[in-house]
NUTOR-883351 format. One record per residue (C-alpha): residue in one letter; x, z, y. Coordinates in steps of 0.2 Angstrom, whole numbers. Layout:
// NUTOR-883351
<"a" <X Z Y>>,
...
// end
This chain:
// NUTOR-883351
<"x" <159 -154 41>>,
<"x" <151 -136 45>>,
<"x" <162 -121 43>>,
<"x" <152 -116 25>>,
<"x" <149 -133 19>>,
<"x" <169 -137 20>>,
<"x" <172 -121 8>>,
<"x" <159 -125 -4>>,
<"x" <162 -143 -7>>,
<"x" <183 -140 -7>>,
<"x" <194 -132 -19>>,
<"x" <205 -120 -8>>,
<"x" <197 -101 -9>>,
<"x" <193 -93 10>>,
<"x" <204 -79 12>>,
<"x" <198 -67 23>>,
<"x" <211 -51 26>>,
<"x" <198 -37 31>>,
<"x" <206 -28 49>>,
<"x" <191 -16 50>>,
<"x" <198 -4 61>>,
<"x" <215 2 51>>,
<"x" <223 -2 68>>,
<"x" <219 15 72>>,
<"x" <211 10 89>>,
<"x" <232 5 92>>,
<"x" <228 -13 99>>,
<"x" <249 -16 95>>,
<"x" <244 -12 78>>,
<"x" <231 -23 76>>,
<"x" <244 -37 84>>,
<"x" <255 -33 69>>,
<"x" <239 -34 56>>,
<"x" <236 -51 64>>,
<"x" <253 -58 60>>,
<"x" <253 -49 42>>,
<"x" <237 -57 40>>,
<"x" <245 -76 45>>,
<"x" <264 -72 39>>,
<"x" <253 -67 21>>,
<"x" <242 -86 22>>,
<"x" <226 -77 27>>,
<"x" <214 -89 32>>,
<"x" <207 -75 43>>,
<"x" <208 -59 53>>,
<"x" <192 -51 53>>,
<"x" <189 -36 65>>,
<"x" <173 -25 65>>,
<"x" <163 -23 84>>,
<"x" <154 -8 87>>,
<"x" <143 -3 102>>,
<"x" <143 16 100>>,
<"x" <127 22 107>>,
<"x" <117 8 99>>,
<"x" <124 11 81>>,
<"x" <121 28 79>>,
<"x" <110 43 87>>,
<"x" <113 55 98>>,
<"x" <112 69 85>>,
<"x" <125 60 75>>,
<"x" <139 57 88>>,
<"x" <137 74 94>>,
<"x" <140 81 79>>,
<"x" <156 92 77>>,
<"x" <170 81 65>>,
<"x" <180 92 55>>,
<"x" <190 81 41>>,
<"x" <208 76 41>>,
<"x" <201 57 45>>,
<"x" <197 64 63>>,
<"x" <202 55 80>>,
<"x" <192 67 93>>,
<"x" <183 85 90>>,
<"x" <165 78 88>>,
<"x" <160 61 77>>,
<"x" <158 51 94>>,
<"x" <174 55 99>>,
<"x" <183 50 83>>,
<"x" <171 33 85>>,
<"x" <176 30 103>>,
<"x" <195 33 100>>,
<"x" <193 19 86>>,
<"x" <182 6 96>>,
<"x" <191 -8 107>>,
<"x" <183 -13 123>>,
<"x" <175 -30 126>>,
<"x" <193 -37 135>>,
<"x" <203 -31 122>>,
<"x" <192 -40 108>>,
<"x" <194 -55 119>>,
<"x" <213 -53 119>>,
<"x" <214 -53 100>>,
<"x" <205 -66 101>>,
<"x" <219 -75 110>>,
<"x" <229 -68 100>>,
<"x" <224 -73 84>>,
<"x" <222 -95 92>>,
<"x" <241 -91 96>>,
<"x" <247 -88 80>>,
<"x" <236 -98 69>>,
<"x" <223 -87 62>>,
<"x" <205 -88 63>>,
<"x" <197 -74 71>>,
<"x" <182 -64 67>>,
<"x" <173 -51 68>>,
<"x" <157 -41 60>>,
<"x" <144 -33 74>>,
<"x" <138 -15 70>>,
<"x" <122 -21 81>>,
<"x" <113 -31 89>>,
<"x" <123 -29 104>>,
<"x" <139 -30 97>>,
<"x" <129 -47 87>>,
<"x" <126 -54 108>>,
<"x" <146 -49 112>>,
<"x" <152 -59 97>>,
<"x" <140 -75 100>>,
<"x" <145 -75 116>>,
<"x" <164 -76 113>>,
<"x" <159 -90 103>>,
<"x" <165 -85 84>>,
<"x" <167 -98 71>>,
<"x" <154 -85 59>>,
<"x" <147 -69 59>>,
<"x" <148 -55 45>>,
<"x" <139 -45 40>>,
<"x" <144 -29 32>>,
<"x" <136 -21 16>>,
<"x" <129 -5 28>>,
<"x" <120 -20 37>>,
<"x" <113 -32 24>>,
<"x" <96 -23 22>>,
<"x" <93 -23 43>>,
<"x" <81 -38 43>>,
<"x" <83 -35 63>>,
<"x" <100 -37 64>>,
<"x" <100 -52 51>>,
<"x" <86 -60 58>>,
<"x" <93 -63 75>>,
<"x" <110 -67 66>>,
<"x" <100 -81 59>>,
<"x" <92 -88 74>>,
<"x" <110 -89 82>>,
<"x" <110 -103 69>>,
<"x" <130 -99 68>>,
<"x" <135 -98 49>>,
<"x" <133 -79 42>>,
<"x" <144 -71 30>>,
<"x" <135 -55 22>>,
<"x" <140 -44 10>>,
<"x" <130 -34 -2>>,
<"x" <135 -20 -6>>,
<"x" <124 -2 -9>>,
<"x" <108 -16 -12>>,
<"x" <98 -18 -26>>,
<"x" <96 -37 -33>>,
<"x" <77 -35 -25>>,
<"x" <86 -34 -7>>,
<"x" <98 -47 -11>>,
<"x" <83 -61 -14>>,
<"x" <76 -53 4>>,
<"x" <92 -59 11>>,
<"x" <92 -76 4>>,
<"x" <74 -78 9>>,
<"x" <75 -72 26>>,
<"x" <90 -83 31>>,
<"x" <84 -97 21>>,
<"x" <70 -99 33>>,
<"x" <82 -102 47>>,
<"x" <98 -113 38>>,
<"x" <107 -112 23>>,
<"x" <122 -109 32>>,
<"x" <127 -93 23>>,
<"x" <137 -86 10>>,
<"x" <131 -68 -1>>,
<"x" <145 -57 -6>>,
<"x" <147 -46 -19>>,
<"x" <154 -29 -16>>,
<"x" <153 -10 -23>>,
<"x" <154 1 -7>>,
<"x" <165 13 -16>>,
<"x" <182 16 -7>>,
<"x" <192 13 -20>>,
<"x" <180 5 -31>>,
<"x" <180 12 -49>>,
<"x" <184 -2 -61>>,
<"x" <171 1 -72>>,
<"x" <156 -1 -60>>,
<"x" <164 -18 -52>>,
<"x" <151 -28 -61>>,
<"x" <160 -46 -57>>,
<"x" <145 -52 -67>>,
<"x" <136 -53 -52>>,
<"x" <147 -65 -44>>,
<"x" <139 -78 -62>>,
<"x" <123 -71 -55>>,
<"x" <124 -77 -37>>,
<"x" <131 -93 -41>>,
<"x" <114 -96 -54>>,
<"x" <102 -90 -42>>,
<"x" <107 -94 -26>>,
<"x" <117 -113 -31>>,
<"x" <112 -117 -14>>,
<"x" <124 -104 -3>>,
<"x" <143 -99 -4>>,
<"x" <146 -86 -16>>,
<"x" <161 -74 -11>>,
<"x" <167 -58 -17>>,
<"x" <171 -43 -6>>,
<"x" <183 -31 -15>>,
<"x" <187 -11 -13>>,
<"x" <195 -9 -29>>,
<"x" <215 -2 -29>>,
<"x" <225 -17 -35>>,
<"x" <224 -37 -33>>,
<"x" <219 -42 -50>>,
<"x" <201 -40 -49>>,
<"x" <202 -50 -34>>,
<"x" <211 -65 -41>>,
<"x" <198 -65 -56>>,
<"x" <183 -65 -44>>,
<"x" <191 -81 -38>>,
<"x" <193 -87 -56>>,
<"x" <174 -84 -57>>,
<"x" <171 -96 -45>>,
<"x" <171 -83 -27>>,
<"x" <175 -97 -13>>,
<"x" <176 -83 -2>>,
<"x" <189 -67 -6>>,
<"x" <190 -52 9>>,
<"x" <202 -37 7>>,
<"x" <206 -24 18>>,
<"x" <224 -23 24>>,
<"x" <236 -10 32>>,
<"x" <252 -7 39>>,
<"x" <253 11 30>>,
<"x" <244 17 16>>,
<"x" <246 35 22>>,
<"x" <240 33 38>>,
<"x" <222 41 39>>,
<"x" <205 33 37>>,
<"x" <194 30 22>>,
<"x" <200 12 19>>,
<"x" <219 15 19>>,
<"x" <221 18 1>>,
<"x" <209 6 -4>>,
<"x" <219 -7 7>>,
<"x" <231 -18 3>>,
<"x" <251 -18 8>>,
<"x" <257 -34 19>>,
<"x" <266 -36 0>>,
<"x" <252 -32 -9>>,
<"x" <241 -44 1>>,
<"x" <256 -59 1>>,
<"x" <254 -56 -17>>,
<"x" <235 -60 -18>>,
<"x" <234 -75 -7>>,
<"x" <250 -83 -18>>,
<"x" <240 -79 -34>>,
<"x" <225 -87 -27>>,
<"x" <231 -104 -20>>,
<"x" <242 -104 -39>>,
<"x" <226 -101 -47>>,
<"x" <218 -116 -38>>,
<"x" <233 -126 -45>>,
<"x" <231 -121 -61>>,
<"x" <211 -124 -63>>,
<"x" <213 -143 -58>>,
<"x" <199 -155 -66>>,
<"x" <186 -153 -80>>,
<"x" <194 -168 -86>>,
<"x" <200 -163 -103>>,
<"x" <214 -180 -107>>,
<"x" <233 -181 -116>>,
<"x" <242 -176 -98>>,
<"x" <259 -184 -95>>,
<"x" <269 -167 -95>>,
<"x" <262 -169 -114>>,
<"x" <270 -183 -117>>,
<"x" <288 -176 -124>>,
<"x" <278 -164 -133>>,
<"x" <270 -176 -140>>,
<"x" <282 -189 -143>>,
<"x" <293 -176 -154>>,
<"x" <279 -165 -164>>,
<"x" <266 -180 -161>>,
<"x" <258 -182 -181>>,
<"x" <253 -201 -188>>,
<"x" <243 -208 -203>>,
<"x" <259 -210 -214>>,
<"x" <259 -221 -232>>,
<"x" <258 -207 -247>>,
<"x" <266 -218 -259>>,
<"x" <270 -238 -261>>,
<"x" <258 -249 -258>>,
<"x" <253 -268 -263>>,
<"x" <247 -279 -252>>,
<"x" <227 -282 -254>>,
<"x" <226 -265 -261>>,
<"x" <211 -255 -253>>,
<"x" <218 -240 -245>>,
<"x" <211 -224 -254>>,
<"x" <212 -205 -247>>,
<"x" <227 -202 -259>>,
<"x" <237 -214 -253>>,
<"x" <237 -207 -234>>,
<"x" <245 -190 -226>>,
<"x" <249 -186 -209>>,
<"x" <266 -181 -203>>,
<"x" <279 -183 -190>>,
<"x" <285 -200 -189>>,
<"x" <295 -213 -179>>,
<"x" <289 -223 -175>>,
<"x" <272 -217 -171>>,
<"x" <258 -225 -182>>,
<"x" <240 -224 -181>>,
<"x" <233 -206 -176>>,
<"x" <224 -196 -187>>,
<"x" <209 -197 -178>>,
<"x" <207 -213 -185>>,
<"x" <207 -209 -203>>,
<"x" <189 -213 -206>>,
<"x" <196 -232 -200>>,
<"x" <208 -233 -210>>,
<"x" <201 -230 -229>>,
<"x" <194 -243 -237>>,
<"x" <204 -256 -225>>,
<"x" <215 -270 -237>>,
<"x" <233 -272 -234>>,
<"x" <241 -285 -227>>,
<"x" <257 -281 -233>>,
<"x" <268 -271 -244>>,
<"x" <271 -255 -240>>,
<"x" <280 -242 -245>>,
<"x" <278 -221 -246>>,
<"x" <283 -210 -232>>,
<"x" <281 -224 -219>>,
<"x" <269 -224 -204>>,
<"x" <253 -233 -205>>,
<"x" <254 -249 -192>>,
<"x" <239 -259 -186>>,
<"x" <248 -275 -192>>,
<"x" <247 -267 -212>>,
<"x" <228 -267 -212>>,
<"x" <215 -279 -211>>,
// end
């Protein structure tokens, strides 16, 4: 069963634990987000794959970078200090079959798109900054291997571009909603749009991609039906970078997953039925069709002559009331006693 199809049809949600580049371009560190994300039930490590000179311009990367986020004295140094080299994305690679994770990744560019092809990844992601580059997504699509694209910073307009333009080449894909706000205000989450993706696209995965402080958004995006969650994690909140604080803990992240795979528990079948942990309950607090005084037999049973209470033993439920009045007796009967099917004809 393709990759998609499995986590569309099944009932377990596709946990993805967003690596980005909170390793601080420390491959060890990234080594110890891997096994957080496999040691926390992650389904996936996701890393992101950037080929410098073909994401951004010349101007931008020579550009002096004065903040307190900084890795080098100009914008291309910070970039380049933060970037992993081909081997070393092959390495994690490794790493990741050896301890049980999935690995993946999300290309910055088209180049980065041919490294990660060529590795042969199980899908390709594509980021929110990314989701309104037809370029990039059309050759994403003609790989033909199944895309994962979040949505983030585009209008519903764009969205219906996406779905069309990918919808040409497969339906292999899955649209994320996600607010590109790090941390995400609560207010402007608008999980609403998850309801709107599953009614417009019924077709595709519908995932949600949070940046909001906290798990609990998270776990009621899955509620809403999101068969794909992503969160960013980290070893150290303090550390510097953008996404740190709008990360999650190892404990925070073992947290979520539990939640999740609970949740799934809990939402079972849309089978509504007595269930057999009911059936204590139900013995003792059960209610029966109970005689309201005593009764001849042949008389026709009347609304006054029947209440419902607890009884032992059980008679006929109250469901059946309608069933029962009118009905003759077959037998005395007398008051505060249940009703049997033997005592009416």
């Amino acid at each position: 069963m393709e990759f998609l199809d499995a986590i569309k049809k099944g009932k377990r949600t596709f946990v993805v634990a967003e690596i980005g580049q909170n390793h601080q371009g420390d491959i060890g560190n990234a080594k110890k987000l891997i096994d957080v994300a496999m040691e926390c039930g992650a389904d996936c490590a996701k890393f992101q794959k950037t080929c410098i000179a073909e994401k951004f311009t010349r101007s931008v990367l020579e550009a002096p970078y004065v903040s307190p986020n900084s890795w080098g004295a100009t914008y291309g140094d910070h970039k380049a200090h933060l970037e992993f080299s081909d081997d070393e994305f092959r390495e994690l690679q490794r790493y990741c079959q050896e301890v049980g994770v999935m690995f993946a990744a999300t290309p910055m560019d088209c180049a980065s798109l041919d490294f990660l092809v060529g590795i042969s990844v199980p899908f390709i992601k594509i980021g929110s900054g990314d989701a309104n580059n037809f370029v990039l997504l059309e050759k994403a699509a003609r790989t033909e291997l199944p895309l994962v694209i979040s949505t983030g910073m585009q209008d519903f307009g764009t969205v219906k571009s996406i779905y069309k333009l990918v919808s040409k080449h497969h339906k292999k894909f899955a649209l994320l909603h996600c607010v590109s706000s790090y941390p995400a205000p609560l207010h402007q989450l608008n999980l609403e749009v998850i309801n709107l993706y599953k009614r417009e696209f019924p077709d595709v995965v519908v995932g949600y991609s949070g940046h909001e402080l906290g798990t609990k958004m998270t776990l009621a995006a899955a509620a809403m039906g999101a068969k794909i969650v992503e969160r960013h994690i980290t070893l150290d909140k303090s550390w510097k970078g953008t996404d740190h604080k709008c990360s999650l803990s190892p404990r925070e992240f073992k947290s979520l997953v539990d939640d999740i795979r609970a949740l799934e528990l809990a939402m079972g079948e849309p089978v509504k039925k007595r269930l057999y942990c009911e059936q204590p309950t139900y013995k003792k607090l059960g209610k029966s069709l109970v005689f309201a005084q005593t009764l001849k037999a042949g008389h026709e049973i009347a609304t006054e002559d029947v209440t419902v209470k607890v009884c032992t033993p059980k008679g006929v439920d109250p469901t059946e009331i309608n069933n029962v009045i009118g009905k003759r007796l077959n037998c005395d009967v007398y008051a505060d006693n249940p009703i049997l099917d033997h005592h009416i004809k």
